[in-house]
N, C-alpha and C positions, 0 to 999 in steps of 0.2 A: 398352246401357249395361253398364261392369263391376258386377261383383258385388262385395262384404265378405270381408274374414280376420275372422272370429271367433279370438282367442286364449281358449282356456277352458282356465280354470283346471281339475282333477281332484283325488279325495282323494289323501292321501298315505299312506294304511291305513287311515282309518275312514272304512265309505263315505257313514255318517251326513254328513259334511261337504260333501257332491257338493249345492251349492245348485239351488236350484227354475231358477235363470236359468239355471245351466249346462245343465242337464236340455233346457231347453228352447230353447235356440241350439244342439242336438246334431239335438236332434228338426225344428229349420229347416232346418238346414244342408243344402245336398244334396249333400255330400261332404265326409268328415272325413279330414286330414293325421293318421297317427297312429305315435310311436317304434316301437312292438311292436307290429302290430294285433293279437296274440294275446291282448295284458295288455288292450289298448281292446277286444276283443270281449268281455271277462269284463264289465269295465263297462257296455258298451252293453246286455247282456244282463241285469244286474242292473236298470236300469233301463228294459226293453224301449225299447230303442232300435235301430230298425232301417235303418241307414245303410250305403252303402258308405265303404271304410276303405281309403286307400293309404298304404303305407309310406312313413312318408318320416325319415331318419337317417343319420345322421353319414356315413356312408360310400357314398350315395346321394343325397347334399341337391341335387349339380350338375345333376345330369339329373332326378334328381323336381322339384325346385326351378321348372327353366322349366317342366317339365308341366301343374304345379299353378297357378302365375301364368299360363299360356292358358288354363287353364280359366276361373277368375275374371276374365280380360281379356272372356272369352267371355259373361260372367254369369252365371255359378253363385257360390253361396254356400260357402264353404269355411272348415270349423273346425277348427283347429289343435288337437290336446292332443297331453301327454308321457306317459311311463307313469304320473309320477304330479307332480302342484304344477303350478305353473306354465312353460306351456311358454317358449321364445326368454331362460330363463335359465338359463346355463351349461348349454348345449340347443342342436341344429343351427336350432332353431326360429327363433332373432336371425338369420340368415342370410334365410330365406323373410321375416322380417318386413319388415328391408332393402330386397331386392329389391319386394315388394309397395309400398311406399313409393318407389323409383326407377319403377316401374312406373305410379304413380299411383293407385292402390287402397290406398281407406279399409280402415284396421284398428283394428280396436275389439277390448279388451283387457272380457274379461269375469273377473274376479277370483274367485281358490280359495283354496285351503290352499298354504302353503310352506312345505318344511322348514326353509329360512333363518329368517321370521323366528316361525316354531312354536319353535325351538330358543332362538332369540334369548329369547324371552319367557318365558323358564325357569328361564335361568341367572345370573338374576342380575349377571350385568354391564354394564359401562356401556355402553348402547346408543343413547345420544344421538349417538355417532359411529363407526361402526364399518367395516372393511372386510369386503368379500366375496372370498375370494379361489379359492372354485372347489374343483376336484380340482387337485392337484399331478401333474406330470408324471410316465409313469414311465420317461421317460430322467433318465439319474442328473445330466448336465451342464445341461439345463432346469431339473430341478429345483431342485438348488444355486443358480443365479442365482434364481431365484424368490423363496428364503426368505431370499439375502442381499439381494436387494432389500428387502424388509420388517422386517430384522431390527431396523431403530431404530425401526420404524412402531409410535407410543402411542396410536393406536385400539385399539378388541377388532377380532380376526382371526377370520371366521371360513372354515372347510372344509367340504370335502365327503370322506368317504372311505369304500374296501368295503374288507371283513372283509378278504381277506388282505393288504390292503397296510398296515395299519392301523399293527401293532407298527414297520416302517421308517419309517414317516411319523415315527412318534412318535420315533422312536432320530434322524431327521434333523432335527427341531424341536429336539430339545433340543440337537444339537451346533451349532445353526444360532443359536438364538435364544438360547441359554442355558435356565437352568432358570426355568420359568414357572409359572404357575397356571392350569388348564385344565379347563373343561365337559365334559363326554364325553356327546349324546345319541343314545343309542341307538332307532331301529325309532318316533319320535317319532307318534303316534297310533294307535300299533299295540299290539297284546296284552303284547308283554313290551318294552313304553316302558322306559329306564330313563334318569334322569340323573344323572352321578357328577361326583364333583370330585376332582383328583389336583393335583401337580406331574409334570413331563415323567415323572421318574422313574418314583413311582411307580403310574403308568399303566401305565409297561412293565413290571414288576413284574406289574400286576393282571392283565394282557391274555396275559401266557406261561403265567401260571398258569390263565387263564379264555380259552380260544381263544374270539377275535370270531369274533361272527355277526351277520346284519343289516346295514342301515345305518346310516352315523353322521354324524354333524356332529360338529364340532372346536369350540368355543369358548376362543379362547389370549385370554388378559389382551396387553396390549400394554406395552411396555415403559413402564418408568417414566419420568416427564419429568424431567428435572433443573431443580432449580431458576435462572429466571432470573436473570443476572448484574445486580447490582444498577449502576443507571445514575450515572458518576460521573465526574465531570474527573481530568485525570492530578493536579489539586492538591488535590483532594479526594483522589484513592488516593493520594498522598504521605500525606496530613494522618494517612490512615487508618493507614498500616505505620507511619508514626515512633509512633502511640497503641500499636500490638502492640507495638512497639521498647521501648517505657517502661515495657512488662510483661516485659520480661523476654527476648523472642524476638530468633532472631537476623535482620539487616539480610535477610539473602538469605531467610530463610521468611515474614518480613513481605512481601516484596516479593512473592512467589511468593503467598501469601495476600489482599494486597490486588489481586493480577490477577484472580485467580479469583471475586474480588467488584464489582470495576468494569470488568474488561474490558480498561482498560488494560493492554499489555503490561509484565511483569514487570521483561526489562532497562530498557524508560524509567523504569520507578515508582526501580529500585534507583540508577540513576545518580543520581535526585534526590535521595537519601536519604541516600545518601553523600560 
């Protein structure tokens, strides 16, 4: 019979966070999927766990990828982590889960810390709807479609980003999105946590003056909604510009005004009116 993907969660810096369950689907596992096994040997070791560890990442996922799916076809038990949060997001690990799922092998998600929604839960913003949008590319023509794709998106936005890309990120958000309101979390569960609040500005201000270290999350506000147009027959938006007209406006700014309020296009409203 096959075997199970353990996905286990890992801390994201404080190793207090490493739950009793993950502890112990490490300690079952008879073989653990791991980004850096250097970082997962510090882990394993803080918590004597004595497992072997195959590399398996971005740049290796094709060929470790089947490796690891014969094994578990074979029936061993295999545990997926990242260097740190949850693994298979924005992580080669969605790839191995995929395939384990075409392959027919149960995968059971054992839940940890994440910096997403650790960050999330900080800043204060609206988070009943928000997107995820990863690291940004660092080809200059990916990335520009990226942020004009999003750039009318009115959820919160959130990133992933390291220290030296940080101040461009921030200098192409703002030429991309306009100037915004934005979360900065710094090294979240780690000794020097910080979370700040800027506009695009003056972020890049703080960050020339204070070279990034760490890692970080982005939380950007999303654009503001406009208000919806109010719903109204073309004689209803007549009725409405000739009541501006009586105050005093002229034909063609009432008409341009009562579009912008019913929807109706402007030249129909002005022809009526005149």
């Amino acid at each position: 019979m096959s075997g199970k993907i353990y996905v286990v969660g890992t801390p994201i810096g404080n190793l207090e966070d490493f739950s009793p369950r993950g502890v112990r689907m490490l300690n079952e596992a008879d073989f653990i999927a791991a980004e850096d096994t250097r970082v997962t040997a510090k882990l394993l070791n803080r918590f004597g766990i004595k497992k072997e560890t195959v590399s398996y990442y971005e740049h290796n996922k094709v060929q470790k990828g089947e490796y690891l799916i014969n094994r578990v076809l074979a029936g061993e038990n295999l545990a997926i982590v990242s260097d740190a949060g949850m693994p298979a997001i924005s992580d080669p690990g969605e790839d191995l889960v995929r395939a384990a799922h075409e392959a027919g092998i149960t995968v059971e998600s054992v839940p940890g810390p994440s910096a997403l929604t650790a960050a999330l839960s900080v800043s204060g913003f609206p988070t009943g709807r928000f997107c995820f949008e990863g690291f940004l590319s660092v080809n200059r023509i990916s990335r520009s479609k990226h942020l004009d794709e999003i750039k009318d998106e009115w959820r919160t936005l959130v990133f992933y980003e390291a220290p030296h890309k940080l101040l461009r990120t921030l200098s192409d958000m703002r030429e991309a999105l306009g100037e915004r309101e934005i979360c900065i979390v710094k090294e979240i569960t780690k000794i020097h946590e910080s979370v700040r609040f800027f506009d695009f500005s003056s972020a890049i201000d703080f960050y020339t003056a204070n070279a990034p270290k760490g890692e970080y999350v982005l939380i950007v506000r999303g654009r503001k909604r406009r208000a919806p147009a109010l719903q109204m027959t073309a004689k209803e938006a007549v009725a409405f510009a000739k009541e501006l007209m009586a105050g005093g406006m002229s034909a063609s700014a009432a008409a341009k005004e009562a579009a912008a309020k019913s929807g109706v296009k402007k030249g129909e409203i002005y022809k009526l009116i005149v």
